[in-house]
N, C-alpha and C positions, 0 to 999 in steps of 0.2 A: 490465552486471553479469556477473561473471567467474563467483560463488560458485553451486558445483553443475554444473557445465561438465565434460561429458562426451566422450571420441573420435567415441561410436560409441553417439547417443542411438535409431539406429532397433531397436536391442537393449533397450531400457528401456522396461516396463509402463508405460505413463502414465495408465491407471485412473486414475481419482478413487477413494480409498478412500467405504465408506461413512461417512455421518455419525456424529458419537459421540451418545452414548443421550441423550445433554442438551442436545442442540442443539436440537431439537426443541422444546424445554418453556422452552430461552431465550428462542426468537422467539414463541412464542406469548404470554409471561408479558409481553414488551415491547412488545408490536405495536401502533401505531397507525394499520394501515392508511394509511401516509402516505410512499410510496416514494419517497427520491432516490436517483440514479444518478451516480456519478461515475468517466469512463474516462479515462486519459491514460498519457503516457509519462514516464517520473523525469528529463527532463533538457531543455531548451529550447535549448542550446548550437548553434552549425552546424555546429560540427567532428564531433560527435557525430551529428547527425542531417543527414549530407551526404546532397546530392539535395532534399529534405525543403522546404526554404528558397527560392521563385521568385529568380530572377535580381533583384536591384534591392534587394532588402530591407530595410530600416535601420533596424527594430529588431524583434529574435527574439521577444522575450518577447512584444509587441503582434501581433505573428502569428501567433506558438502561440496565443494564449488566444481568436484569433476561430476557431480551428479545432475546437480542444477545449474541453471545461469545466472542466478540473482539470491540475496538475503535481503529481509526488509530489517535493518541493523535497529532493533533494539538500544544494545546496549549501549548504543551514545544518548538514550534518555536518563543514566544514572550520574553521567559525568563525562568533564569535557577530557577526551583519551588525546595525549601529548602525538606529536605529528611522527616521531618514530613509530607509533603503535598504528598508524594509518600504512605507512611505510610498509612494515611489516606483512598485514593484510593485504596491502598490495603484490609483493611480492611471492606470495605463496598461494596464491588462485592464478586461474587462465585465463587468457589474452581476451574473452569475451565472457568473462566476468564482472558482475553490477552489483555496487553497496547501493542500498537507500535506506541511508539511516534516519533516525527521528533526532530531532532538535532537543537538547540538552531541556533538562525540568526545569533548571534556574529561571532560564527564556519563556516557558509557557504554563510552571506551574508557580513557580515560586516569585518572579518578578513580574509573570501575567503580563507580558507586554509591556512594562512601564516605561517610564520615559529612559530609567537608570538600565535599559535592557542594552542597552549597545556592546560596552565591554563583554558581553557574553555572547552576543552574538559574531563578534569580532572575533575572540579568541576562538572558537568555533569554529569558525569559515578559516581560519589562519590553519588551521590544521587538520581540518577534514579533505583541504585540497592536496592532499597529496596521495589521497586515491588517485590522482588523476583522471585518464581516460575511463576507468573503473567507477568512478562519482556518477551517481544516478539522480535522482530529485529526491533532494533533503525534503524530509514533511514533519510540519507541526501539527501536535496534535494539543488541545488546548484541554484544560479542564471540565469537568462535564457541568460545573459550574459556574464557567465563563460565559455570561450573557451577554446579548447586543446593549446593554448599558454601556458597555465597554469598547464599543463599537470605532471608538474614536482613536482608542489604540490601535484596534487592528489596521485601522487605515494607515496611522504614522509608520507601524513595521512593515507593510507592506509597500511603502513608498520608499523606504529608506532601505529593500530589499537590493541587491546587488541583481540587475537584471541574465546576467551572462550565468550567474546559478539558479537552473530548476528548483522552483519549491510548488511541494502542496499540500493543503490544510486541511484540516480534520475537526471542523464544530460540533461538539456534542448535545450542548444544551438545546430543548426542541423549540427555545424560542426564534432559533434562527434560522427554522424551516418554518412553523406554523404562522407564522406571521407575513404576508404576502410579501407588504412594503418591504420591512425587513431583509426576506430572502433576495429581494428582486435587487438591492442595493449591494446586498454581498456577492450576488452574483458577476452583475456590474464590475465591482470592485476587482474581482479576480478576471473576469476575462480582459478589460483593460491592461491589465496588469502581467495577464500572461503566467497565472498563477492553477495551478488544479487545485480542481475541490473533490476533494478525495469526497468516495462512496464508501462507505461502512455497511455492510451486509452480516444482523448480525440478532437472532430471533426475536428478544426483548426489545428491542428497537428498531423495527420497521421505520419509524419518520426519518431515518438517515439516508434512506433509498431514494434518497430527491432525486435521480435521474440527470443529474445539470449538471455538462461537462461545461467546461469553462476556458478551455482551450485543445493543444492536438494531443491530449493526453488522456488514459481513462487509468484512477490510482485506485485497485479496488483494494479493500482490506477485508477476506469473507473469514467470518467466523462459523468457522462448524459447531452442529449442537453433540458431537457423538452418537450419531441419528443416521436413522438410513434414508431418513430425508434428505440428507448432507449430498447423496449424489444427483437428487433429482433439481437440487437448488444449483450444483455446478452445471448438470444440463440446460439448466432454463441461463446461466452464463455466457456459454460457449453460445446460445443461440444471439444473444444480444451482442456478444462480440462480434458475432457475425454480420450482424446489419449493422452496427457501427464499422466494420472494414467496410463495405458495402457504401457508408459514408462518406469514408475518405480520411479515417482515424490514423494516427502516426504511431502514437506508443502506446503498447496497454501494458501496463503491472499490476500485476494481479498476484496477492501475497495471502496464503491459507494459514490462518489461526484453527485452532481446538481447543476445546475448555481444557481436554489432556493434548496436550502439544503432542505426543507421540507417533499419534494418527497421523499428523498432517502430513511427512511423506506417500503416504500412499495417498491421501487426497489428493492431492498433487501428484503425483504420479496419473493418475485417474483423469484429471483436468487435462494435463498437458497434450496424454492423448487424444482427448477429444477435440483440442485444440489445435493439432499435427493434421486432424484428420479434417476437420471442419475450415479450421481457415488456408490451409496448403500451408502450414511451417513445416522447421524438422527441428523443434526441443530437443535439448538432448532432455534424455528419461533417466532414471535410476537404474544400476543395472544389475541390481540382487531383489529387486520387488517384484514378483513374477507377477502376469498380466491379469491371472484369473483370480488374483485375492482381495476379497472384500473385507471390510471391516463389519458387515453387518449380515 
């Protein structure tokens, strides 16, 4: 992932902002005490994640999924894949295996919500369900110049959302954190709704760190800079994950991008542990990434 990709990320604060005043009173008001974890990297490809793939391998998908528990599924953003091809997917990962794939472009880049959105989101959902028990929370990610002019579509898609499917969103443009009124309404809109607002952690965009969960879900998307800052910004993670368990949080997915996708196993591998260690899971880990190698 290219977006927010900076020269010269050892110059950028990578703080975590603090939490916004309602997060707090989200996770509490949702909490069943019933934590799943879900870590991975957005793409199973070998060209993408070279190195990554033992010599011999013959087929990617079957050996990403005994490695991790989750893919944050890309490539349902290039086109709508026919329900055998979900099928398939299904059938060749383990029994605690999770897609979260992203919503077709037609839906949020090319028809941007419009009223003519439905046939696409219909043939979509007709055939993404057959992941089944494996269907994670479908998430859109909108254009980075989709502004709250537009505001009045996001509310129709989101009404018009099938409540029984997880989704959650991804606003880029910063008029719809900078803006108070704005933010506080989108907020609204999604906790009512029972929608996440996906976090984007990601250098050249710090105003995505709004901190504002919107329901029992935390959907991170962290971008590494290929930086040795990269592991001090997962510590400062695992630390906030920790007080949001502490809250009374349900799910967190939390999905590591790199400007070279390559890395991001062993970042992820690096996370998980700290996250075995810090919130009592047991992830499974990778099991050819030995514990002592860094990338930096």
């Amino acid at each position: 992932m290219k977006f927010g990709k900076v020269e010269h990320p050892e110059i950028i604060d990578f703080k975590l902002p603090e939490d916004h005043k309602d997060t707090k009173r989200v996770l509490q008001q949702n909490s069943k005490n019933d934590l799943s974890v879900h870590v991975g990297c957005a793409k199973w490809n070998r060209q993408d994640l070279k190195g990554f793939y033992p010599r011999g391998t013959k087929d990617e998908l079957e050996y990403y999924s005994k490695q991790f528990n989750c893919i944050e599924l890309n490539a349902t953003f290039y086109r709508i894949f026919p329900e055998e091809q979900f099928q398939k997917w299904y059938d060749k990962t383990p029994a605690d295996f999770k897609f979260f794939p992203k919503l077709v472009q037609n839906i949020s880049h090319l028809k941007r919500l419009n009223d003519d959105v439905q046939p696409y989101v219909d043939q979509y959902l007709n055939n993404v369900v057959h992941l089944k028990e494996k269907l994670g929370t479908i998430f859109l990610q909108m254009h980075g110049n989709f502004a709250p002019k537009n505001f009045d579509r996001v509310i129709q898609f989101i009404q018009k959302w099938p409540k029984e499917i997880r989704l959650a969103v991804e606003f880029r443009h910063t008029d719809w954190f900078n803006d108070t009124s704005i933010a506080n309404e989108l907020y609204d809109l999604l906790e009512k709704n029972k929608i996440s607002n996906i976090i984007t952690d990601t250098a050249g965009r710090r105003d995505l760190l709004h901190m504002r969960l919107t329901n029992d879900e935390a959907f991170i998307r962290y971008v590494g800079a290929n930086h040795e800052t990269d592991y001090r910004r997962l510590d400062d993670w695992t630390k906030r994950l920790t007080t949001w368990k502490m809250q009374g949080i349900n799910h967190i997915h939390f999905f590591v991008h790199q400007n070279i996708e390559e890395e991001s196993p062993l970042l992820s591998k690096y996370f998980i542990n700290a996250i075995n260690d810090q919130l009592n899971m047991q992830l499974k880990l990778p099991n050819h990434i030995t514990d002592d190698l860094k990338l930096f």
